[in-house]
PLY file of the C-alpha trace (Angstrom):
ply
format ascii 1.0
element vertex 90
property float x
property float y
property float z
element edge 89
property int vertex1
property int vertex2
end_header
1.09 126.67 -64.37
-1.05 126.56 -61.27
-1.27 129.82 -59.11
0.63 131.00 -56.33
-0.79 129.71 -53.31
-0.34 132.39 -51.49
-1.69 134.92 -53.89
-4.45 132.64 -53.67
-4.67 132.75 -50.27
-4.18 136.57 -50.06
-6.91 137.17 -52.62
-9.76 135.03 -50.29
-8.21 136.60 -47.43
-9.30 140.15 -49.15
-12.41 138.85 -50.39
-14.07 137.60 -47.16
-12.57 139.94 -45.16
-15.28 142.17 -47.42
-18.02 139.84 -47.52
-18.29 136.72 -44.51
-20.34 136.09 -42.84
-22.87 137.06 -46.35
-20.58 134.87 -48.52
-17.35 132.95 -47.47
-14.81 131.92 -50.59
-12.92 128.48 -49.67
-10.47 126.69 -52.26
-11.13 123.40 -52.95
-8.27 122.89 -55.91
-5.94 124.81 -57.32
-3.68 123.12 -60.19
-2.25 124.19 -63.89
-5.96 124.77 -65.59
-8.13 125.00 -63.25
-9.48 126.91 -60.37
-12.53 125.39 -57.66
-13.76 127.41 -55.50
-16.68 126.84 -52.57
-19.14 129.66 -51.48
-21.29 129.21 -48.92
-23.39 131.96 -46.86
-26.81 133.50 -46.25
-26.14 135.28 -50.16
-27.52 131.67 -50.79
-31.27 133.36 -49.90
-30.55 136.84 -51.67
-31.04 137.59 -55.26
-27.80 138.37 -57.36
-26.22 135.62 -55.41
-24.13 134.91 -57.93
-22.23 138.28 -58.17
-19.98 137.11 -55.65
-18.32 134.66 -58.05
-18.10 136.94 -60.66
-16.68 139.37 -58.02
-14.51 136.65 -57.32
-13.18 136.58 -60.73
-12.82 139.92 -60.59
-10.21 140.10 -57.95
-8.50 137.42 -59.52
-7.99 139.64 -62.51
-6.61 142.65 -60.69
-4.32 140.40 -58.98
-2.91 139.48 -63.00
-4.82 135.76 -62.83
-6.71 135.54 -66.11
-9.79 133.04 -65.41
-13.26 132.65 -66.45
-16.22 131.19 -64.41
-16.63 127.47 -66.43
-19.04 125.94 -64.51
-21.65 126.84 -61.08
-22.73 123.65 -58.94
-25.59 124.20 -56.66
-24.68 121.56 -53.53
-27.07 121.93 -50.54
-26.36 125.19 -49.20
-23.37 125.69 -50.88
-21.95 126.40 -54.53
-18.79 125.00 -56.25
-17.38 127.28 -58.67
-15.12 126.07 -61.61
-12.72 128.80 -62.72
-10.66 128.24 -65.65
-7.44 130.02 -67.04
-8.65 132.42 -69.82
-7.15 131.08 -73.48
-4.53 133.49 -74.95
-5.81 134.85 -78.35
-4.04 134.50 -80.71
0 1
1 2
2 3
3 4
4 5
5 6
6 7
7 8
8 9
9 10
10 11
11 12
12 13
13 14
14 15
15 16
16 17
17 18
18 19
19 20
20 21
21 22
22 23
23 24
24 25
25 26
26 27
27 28
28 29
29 30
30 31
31 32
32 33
33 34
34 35
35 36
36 37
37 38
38 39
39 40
40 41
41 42
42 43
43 44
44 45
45 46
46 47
47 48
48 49
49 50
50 51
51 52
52 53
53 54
54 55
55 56
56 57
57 58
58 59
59 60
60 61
61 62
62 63
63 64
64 65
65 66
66 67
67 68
68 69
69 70
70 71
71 72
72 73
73 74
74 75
75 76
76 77
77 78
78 79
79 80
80 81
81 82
82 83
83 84
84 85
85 86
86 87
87 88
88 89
């Protein structure tokens, strides 16, 4: 089951609010297993650049939306993150 679109709108909300004009969050798709995400920013010329999708994840999490990063796309100045919904153990 996809997320809430408006939890998913409240979470980016929180996160740039916190973080533009360094790193902006945009969704790209949102459906049952998957979760892509576009960054884009001057964290694109700073090291641990990549915290912010992590910290992405993180929110995510605190919000009750098990994911995991899947995939990182470098495009131009911008990244594409692939979240996907964390397997239940069994």
């Amino acid at each position: 089951m996809k997320m809430d679109d408006k939890k998913l709108r409240n979470i980016t909300r929180e996160f740039n609010k916190w973080r533009y004009p360094e790193c902006r969050a945009r969704t790209i798709k949102n459906d049952d297993e998957k979760l892509i995400m576009q960054f884009d920013g001057t964290f694109s010329h700073s090291c641990c650049f990549d915290e912010h999708f992590e910290d992405f994840r993180i929110m995510l999490e605190e919000k009750g939306e098990k994911y995991e990063i899947a995939e990182i796309k470098h495009i131009g100045r911008k990244f594409v993150v692939r979240y996907e919904k964390r397997k239940k153990k069994r």
